[in-house]
N, C-alpha and C positions, 0 to 999 in steps of 0.2 A: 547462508553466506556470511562469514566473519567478516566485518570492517571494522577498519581500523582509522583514526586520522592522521594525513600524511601531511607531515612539517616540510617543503621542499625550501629551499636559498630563493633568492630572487632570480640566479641565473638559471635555475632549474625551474621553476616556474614559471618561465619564458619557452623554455625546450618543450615542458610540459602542455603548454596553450597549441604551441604549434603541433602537437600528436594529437592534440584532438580535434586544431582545424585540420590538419589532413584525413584523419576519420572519418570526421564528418564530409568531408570533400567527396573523397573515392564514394561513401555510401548517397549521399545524393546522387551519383551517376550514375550508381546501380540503378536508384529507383525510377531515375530519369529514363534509363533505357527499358525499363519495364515498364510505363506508362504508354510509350509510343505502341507497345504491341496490340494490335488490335485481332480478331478472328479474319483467317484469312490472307493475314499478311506472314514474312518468315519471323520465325521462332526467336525472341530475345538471348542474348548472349548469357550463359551458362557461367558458372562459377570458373570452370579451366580456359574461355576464351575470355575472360574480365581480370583473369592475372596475366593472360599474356597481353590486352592491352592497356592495364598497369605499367607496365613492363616500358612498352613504347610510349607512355606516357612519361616516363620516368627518366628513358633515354633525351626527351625532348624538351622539359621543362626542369632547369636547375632547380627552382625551387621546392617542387615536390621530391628531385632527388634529394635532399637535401635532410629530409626525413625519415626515416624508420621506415624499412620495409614491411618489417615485421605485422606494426602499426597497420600498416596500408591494407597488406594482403589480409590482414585478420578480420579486417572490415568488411573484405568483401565473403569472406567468408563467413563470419555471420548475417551479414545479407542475404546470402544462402540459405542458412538456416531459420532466420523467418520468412522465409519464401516458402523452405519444405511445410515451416509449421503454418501458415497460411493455408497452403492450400490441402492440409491436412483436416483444416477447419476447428484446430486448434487457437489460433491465435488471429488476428486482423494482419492487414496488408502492410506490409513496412511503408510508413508515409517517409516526409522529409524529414529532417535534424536542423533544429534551428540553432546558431551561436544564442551563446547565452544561456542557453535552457538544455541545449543534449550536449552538454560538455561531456567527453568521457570517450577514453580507445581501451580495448581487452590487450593482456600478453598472454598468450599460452606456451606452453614447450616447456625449457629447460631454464629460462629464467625465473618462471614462476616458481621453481623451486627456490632461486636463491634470497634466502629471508634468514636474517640471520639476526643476534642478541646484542646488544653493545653495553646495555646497563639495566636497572630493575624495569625503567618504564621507557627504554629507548629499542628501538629496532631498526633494521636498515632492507631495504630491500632493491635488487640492483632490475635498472629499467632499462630499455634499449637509447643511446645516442644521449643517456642522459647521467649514467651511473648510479652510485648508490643514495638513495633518497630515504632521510631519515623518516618513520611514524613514531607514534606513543603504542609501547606493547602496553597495552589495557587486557588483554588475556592472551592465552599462548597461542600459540600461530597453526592453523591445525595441520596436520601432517596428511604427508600425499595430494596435497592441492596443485593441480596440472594448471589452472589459469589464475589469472585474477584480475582485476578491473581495475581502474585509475580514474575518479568523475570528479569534478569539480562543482560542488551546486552555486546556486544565485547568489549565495552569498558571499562566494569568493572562497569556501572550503574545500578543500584538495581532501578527498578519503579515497582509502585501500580498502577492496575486498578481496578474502581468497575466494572462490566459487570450490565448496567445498559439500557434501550433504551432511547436515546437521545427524547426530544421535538422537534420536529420542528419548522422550523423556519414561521411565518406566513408570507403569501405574503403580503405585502406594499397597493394591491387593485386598484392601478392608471392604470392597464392595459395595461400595457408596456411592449413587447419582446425585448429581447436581443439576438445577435445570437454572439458565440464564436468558432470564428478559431485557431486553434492550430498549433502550430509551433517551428521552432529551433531556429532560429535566433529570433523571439518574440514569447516565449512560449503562449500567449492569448491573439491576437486581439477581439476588440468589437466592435459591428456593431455601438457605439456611436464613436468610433475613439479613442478612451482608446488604448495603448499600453503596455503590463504586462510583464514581465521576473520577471523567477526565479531567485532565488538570487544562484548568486554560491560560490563556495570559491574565497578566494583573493589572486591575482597571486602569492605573497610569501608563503602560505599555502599552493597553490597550487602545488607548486615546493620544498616545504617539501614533500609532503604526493610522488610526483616521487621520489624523492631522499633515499627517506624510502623504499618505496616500491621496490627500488633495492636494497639496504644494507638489505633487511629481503629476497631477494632473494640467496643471498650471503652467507647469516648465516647457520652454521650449525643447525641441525633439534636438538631439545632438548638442544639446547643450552642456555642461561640466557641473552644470548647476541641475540639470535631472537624471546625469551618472550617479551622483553624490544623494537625490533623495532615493533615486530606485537600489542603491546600496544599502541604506536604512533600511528601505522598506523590507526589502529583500531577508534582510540579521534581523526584523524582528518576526517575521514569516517561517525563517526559519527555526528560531526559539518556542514557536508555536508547536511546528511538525515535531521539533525534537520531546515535549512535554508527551506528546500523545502518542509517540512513539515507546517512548521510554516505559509510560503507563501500558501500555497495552502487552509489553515485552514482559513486563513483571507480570500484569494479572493473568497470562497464560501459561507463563512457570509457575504461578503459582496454583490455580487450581488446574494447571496437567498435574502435579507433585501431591493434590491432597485428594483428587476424585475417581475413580477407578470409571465412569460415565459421565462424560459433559453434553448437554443437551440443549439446544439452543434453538431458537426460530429461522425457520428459511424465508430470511426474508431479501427479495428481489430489489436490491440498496438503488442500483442503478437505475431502474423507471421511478423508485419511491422519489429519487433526487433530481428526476429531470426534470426542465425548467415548464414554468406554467405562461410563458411570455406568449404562446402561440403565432400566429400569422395576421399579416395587415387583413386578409378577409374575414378571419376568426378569431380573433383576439383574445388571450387569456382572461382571468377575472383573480383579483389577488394576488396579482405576480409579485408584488411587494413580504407579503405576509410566507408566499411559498419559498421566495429568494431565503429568507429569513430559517425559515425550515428546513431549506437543503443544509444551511449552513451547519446549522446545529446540529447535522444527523450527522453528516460528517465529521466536525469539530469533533463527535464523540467516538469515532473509531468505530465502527459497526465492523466495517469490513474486513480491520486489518485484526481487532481482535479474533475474529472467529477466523482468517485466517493461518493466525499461526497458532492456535489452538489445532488446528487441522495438522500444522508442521510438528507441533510439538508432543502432541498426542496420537500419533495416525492411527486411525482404527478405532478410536477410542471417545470418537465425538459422533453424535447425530442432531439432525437436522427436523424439526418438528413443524408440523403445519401450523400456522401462527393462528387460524380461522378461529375466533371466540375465544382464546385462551385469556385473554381480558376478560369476559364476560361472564366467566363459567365461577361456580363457588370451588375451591378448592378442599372444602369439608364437604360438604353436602351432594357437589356434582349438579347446585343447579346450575342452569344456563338464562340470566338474567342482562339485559340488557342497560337499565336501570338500578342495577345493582353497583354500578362504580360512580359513587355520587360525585368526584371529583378527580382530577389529577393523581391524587394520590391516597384518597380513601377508598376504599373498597366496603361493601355492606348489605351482605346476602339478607332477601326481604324473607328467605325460606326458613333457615335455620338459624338467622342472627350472627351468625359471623363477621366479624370487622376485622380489619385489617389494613395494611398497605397495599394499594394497587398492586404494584409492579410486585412483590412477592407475592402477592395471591396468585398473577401468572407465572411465574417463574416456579412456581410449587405445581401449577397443572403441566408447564412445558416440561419439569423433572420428570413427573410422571409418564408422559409419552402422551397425552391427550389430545386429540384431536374433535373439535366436536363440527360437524355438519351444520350447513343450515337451514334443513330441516328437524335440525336437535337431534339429528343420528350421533352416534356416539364410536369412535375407533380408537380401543385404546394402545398401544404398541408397550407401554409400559408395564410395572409390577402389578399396578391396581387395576382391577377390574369390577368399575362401576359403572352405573349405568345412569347417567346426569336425564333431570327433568328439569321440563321447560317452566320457566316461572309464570305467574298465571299474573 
């Protein structure tokens, strides 16, 4: 999906607020009407009986005529379609849309096409009830895109995407694996000895966005005075997402573009970063240190890089059992437990080997290793050794 960011006037991003409170309008009612259905009771109203009563909703309240049809009905239309994908067992339940956080209505059809040039870095593209809305062309507009999206995030930015499928990126052909280790302290070691972190914020930023983040805790609710810090807080949260986005964008074009094999750990992000808070009868232990944990695993993009490492590569990534690949020697194939004397040293007691932690895995996860914990040994990769257990 290409995005773009969209510069609208002040009186267009009035028009624009109000398409995605009605958006968001009609698809709460969807979800509203699919809540009440229970087993047993008649069957919730379908995508063709929710546009005809649109329709009489439309006829009855000026304000919602007042809006984009287009807008309206395309809402429920994708309401539809994560209902299909739901109960395909693809995706979760469409919940609500809250203001503020699911800013955002799709166009599809014949508008989506109109996107047109105006200067080197200027483009226009025409919206329903609102007309042509300037973006910054930052790259070309890709062709045959039948929809596009219009979202506004928390921080008050309007962007364009087309919904378009990306090309792929072609393998290089030199036949060369890479294996990549993920981590906190070095968000992506590589089996070449490459060391990656994500970019974070900069400790003064850093110690605004705390400092904010207590004065909007402070503020009264509806007050003009915690509009204005959760605005802050908001542009500097955003400057975060955008740092680790941006890195994670490059380092996937760039090792899709130089490795003909990317190999990486499967690792299950979403229980590793669920909360340790537990329940009033069983209460967590270290929720502080865990909170702490999640943050960082996140902050460092696990997910979205080996996401689009997937998009950018398809075919052309696998997913490695993570079980010892810490612990294994990457020379020798012992499998030492005691052999990673720290964070970031590594120090086979078998063969002497030393190293970096995180590349000594990311040299066994290249290789396709997997080792048991009974020191069984499967390898899926080129080498085929057969690791001993350290004594």
């Amino acid at each position: 999906m290409s995005r773009y960011r969209l510069t609208p006037t002040a009186q267009q991003e009035l028009i624009l607020r109000e398409h995605c409170a009605h958006a968001r309008f009609v698809w709460n009612l969807a979800v509203e009407q699919h809540l009440h259905w229970r087993p047993g009771r008649t069957g919730a109203p379908g995508y063709v009986t929710q546009c005809r009563q649109l329709t009489e909703a439309r006829a009855e309240f000026a304000w919602l005529a007042a809006g984009s049809h287009t807008v309206q009905q395309q809402a429920l239309r994708d309401f539809a379609q994560a209902l299909t994908s739901f109960f395909a067992r693809t995706h979760r339940r469409p919940v609500w849309r809250k203001a503020g956080r699911d800013e955002g209505f799709r166009i599809v059809g014949p508008p989506a096409q109109h996107a047109r040039r105006l200067s080197l870095h200027t483009g226009q593209v025409w919206v329903p009830k609102v007309g042509w809305v300037r973006f910054r062309w930052s790259r070309s507009v890709p062709e045959g895109a039948k929809s596009y999206r219009v979202t506004c995030d928390r921080a008050g930015r309007w962007h364009l995407a087309f919904a378009v499928i990306p090309t792929p990126i072609l393998a290089p052909g030199n036949g060369t694996i890479v294996g990549l280790d993920r981590g906190v302290a070095v968000s992506a070691a590589l089996s070449t000895g490459e060391l990656l972190s994500a970019p974070r914020l900069s400790p003064q930023r850093q110690r605004r966005l705390v400092l904010q983040q207590r004065r909007l805790a402070r503020a009264s609710r509806g007050s003009g005075r915690r509009a204005r810090r959760k605005a802050t807080v908001a542009r500097l949260q955003a400057r975060r997402v955008d740092l680790r986005k941006d890195w994670c964008e490059k380092t996937s074009t760039d090792l899709a573009r130089r490795f003909d094999l990317i190999r990486l750990e499967d690792l299950r992000i979403t229980g590793m970063t669920r909360s340790a808070k537990g329940t009033l009868e069983r209460p967590g232990r270290n929720v502080a240190g865990k909170a702490g944990l999640n943050r960082e695993i996140l902050a460092s993009g696990w997910g979205r890089l080996a996401r689009r490492l997937e998009d950018k590569a398809p075919g052309r990534v696998e997913k490695i059992n993570p079980a010892y690949t810490s612990q294994r020697c990457s020379a020798c194939g012992t499998v030492d437990a005691k052999a990673r004397e720290s964070q970031a040293v590594f120090r086979c007691r078998s063969c002497g080997h030393n190293g970096n932690a995180d590349v000594n895995a990311a040299r066994n996860i290249a290789a396709g290793h997997a080792v048991t914990a009974r020191g069984g040994f499967r390898d899926t990769g080129p080498l085929n050794r057969e690791p001993r257990l350290a004594v």
